[in-house]
LOSEZA-696626 format. One record per residue: residue in three letters; y, x, z of N, C-alpha, C in turn. Coordinates in steps of 0.001 Angstrom, whole numbers. Layout:
<nodes>
NODE,aa,nc2,nc1,nc3,cac2,cac1,cac3,cc2,cc1,cc3
NODE,ALA,Y,X,Z,Y,X,Z,Y,X,Z
...
</nodes>
This chain:
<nodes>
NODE,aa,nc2,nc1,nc3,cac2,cac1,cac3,cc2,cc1,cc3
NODE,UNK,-14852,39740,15809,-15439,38520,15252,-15427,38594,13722
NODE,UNK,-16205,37998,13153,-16718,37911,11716,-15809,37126,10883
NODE,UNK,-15431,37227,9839,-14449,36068,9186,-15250,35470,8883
NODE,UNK,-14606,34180,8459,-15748,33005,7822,-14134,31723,7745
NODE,UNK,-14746,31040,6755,-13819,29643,6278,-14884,28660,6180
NODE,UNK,-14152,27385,6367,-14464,26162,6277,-14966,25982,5067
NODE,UNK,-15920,25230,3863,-16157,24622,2686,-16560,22690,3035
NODE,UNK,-16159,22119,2943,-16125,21061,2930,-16442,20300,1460
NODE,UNK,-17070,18720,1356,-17227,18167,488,-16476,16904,849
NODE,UNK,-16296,16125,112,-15670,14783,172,-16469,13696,-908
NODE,UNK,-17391,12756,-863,-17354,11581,-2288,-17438,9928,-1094
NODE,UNK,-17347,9230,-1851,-17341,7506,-1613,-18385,7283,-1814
NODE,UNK,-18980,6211,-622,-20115,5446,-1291,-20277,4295,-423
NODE,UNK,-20751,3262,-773,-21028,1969,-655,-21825,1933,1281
NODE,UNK,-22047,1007,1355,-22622,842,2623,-23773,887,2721
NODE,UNK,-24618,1018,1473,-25958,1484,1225,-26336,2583,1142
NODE,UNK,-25396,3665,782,-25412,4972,589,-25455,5505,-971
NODE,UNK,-24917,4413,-1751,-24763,4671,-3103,-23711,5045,-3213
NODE,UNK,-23843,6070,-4016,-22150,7018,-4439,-21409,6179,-5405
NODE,UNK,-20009,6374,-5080,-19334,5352,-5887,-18467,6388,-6555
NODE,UNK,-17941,7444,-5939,-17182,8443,-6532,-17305,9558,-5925
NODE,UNK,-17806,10967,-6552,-17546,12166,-6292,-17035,13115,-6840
NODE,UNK,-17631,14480,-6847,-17268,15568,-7629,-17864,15774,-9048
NODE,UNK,-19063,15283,-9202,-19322,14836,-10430,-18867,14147,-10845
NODE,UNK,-18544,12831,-10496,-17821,11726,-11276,-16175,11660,-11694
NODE,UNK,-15451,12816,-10658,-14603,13266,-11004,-14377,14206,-12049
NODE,UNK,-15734,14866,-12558,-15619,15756,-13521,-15862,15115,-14681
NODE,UNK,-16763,13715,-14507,-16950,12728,-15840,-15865,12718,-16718
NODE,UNK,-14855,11646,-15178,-13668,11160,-15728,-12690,12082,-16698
NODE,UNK,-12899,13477,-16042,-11499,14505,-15932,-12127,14602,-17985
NODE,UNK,-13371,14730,-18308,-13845,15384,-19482,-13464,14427,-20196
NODE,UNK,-13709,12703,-19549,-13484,12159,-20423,-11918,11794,-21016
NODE,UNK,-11368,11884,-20721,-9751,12147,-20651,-9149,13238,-21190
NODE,UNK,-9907,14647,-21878,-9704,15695,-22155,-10132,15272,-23257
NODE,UNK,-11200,15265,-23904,-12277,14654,-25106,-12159,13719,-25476
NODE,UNK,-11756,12812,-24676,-11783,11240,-25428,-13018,10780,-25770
NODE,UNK,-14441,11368,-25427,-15981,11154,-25957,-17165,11224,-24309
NODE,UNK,-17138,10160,-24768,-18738,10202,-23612,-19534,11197,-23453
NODE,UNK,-20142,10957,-25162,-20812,12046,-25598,-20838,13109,-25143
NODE,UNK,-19071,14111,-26243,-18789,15080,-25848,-18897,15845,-24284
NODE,UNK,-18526,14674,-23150,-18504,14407,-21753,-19761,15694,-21581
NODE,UNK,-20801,14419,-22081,-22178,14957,-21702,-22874,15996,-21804
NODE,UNK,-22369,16524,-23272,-22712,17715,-23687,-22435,18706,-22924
NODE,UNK,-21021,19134,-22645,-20648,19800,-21495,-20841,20016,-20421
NODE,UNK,-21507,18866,-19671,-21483,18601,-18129,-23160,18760,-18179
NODE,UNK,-23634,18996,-19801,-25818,19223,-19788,-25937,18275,-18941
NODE,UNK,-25866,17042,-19237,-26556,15958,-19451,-26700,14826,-20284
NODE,UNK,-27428,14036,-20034,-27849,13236,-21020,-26755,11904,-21577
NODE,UNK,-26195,11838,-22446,-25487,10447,-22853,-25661,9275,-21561
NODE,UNK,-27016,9179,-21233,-27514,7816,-20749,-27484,8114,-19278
NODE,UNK,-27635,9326,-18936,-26775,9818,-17635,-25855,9401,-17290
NODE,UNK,-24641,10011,-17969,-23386,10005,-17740,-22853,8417,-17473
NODE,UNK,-23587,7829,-18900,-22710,6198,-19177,-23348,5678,-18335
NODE,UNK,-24558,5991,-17365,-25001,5097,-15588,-23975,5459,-14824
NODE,UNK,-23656,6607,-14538,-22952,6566,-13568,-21490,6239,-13756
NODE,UNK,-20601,5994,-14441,-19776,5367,-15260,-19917,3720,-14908
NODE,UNK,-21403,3553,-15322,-21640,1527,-14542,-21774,1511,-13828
NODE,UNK,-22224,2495,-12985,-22473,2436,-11440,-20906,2494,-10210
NODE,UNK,-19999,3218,-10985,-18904,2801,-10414,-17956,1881,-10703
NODE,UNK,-17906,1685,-11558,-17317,353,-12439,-18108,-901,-11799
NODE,UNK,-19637,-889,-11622,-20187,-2124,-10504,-19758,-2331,-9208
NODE,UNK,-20243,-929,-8798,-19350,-750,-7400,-17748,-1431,-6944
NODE,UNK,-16934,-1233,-8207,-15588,-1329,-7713,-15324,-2607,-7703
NODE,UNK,-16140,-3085,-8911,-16086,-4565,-9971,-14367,-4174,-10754
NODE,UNK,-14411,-2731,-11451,-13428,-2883,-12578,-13751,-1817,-13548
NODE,UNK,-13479,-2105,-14758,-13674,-1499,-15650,-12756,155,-15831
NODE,UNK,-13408,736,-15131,-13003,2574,-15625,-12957,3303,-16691
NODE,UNK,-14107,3017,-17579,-13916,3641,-18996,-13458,2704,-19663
NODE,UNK,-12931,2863,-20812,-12597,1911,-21699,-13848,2764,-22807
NODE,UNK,-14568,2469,-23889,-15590,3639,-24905,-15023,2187,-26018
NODE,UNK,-14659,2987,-27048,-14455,2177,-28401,-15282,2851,-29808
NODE,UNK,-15461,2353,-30090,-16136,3208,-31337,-14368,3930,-32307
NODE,UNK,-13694,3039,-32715,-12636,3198,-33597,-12015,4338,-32814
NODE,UNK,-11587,4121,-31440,-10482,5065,-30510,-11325,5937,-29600
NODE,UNK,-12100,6156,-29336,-12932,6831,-28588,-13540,6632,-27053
NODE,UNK,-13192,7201,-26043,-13229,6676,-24721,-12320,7527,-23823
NODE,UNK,-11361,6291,-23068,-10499,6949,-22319,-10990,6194,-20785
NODE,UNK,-10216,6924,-19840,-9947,5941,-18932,-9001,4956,-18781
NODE,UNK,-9371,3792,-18241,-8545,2818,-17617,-7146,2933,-16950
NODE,UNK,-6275,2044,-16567,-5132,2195,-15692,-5725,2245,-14652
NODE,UNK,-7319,1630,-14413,-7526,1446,-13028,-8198,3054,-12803
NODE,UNK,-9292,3476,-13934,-9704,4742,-13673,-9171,5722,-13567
NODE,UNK,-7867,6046,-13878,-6607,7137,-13784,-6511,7128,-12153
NODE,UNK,-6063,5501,-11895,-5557,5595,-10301,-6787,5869,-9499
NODE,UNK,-8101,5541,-9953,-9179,5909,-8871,-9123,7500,-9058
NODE,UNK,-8985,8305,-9954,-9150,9839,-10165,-8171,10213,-9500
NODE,UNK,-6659,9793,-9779,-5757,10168,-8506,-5829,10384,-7437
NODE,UNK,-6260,8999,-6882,-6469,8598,-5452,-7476,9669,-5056
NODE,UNK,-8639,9920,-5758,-9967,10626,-5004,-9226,12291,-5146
NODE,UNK,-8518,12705,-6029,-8063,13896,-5933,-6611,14567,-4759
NODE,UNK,-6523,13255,-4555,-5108,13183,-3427,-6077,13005,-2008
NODE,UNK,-7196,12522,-1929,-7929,12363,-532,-8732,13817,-814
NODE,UNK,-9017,14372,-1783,-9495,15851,-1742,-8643,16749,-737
NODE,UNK,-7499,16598,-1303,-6563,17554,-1349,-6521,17060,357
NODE,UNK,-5942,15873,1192,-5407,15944,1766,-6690,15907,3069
NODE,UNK,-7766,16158,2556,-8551,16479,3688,-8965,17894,4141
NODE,UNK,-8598,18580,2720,-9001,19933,3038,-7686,20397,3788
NODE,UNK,-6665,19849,3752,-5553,20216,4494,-6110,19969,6003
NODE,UNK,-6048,18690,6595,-6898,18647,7544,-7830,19284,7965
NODE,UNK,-9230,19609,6972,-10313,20438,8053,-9704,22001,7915
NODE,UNK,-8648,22277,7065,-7988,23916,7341,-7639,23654,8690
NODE,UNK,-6494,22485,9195,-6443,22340,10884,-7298,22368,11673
NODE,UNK,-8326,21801,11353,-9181,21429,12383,-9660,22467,12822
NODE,UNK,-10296,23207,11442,-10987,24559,11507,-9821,25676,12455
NODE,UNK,-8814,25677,11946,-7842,26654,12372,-7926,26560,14429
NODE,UNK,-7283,25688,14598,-7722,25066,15816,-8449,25651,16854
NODE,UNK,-9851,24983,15844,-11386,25516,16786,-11309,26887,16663
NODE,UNK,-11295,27581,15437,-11874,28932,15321,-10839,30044,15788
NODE,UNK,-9705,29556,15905,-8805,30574,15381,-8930,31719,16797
NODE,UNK,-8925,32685,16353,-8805,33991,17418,-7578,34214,18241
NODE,UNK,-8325,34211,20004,-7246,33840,20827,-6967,34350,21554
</nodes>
């Protein structure tokens, strides 16, 4: 038999099918927290300022709480609340790929 592994994705989204948090938005947050700049964010991630700061309102609408904090004087960090949503979504990463390694292991495993 052939090897092969599981790749799995994980993001949140609303009951409409609007994304509220993924792997992009996890990479927003992570830049913006490294940089301290939207901007900077954007530059990196090649896209547009007006990109980035939608999807930024788009989860901040979604949640109804404020995730970025953007100051002109201090720059832009995340929130107490946006730290714990980046946690949380990186702890349900983690603990699902643990899971579909079982699941996968399970089904596939050579017997």
């Amino acid at each position: 038999m052939f090897k092969m592994r599981l790749k799995s994705r994980q993001w949140l989204e609303d009951l409409d099918g609007n994304i509220i948090m993924g792997e992009g938005r996890q990479r927003i947050f992570e830049l913006i927290e490294e940089t301290g700049s939207i901007n900077q964010t954007a530059k990196l991630m090649r896209m547009s300022y007006r990109g980035v700061w939608g999807k930024i309102k788009a989860t901040e609408e979604h949640l109804n709480k404020k995730i970025v904090l953007a100051e002109r004087r201090h720059g832009s960090r995340l929130t107490k609340e946006g730290k714990e949503l980046l946690g949380s979504y990186r702890q349900l990463k983690v603990d699902c790929r643990k899971a579909d390694e079982e699941i996968f292991n399970r089904i596939f495993a050579d017997g």
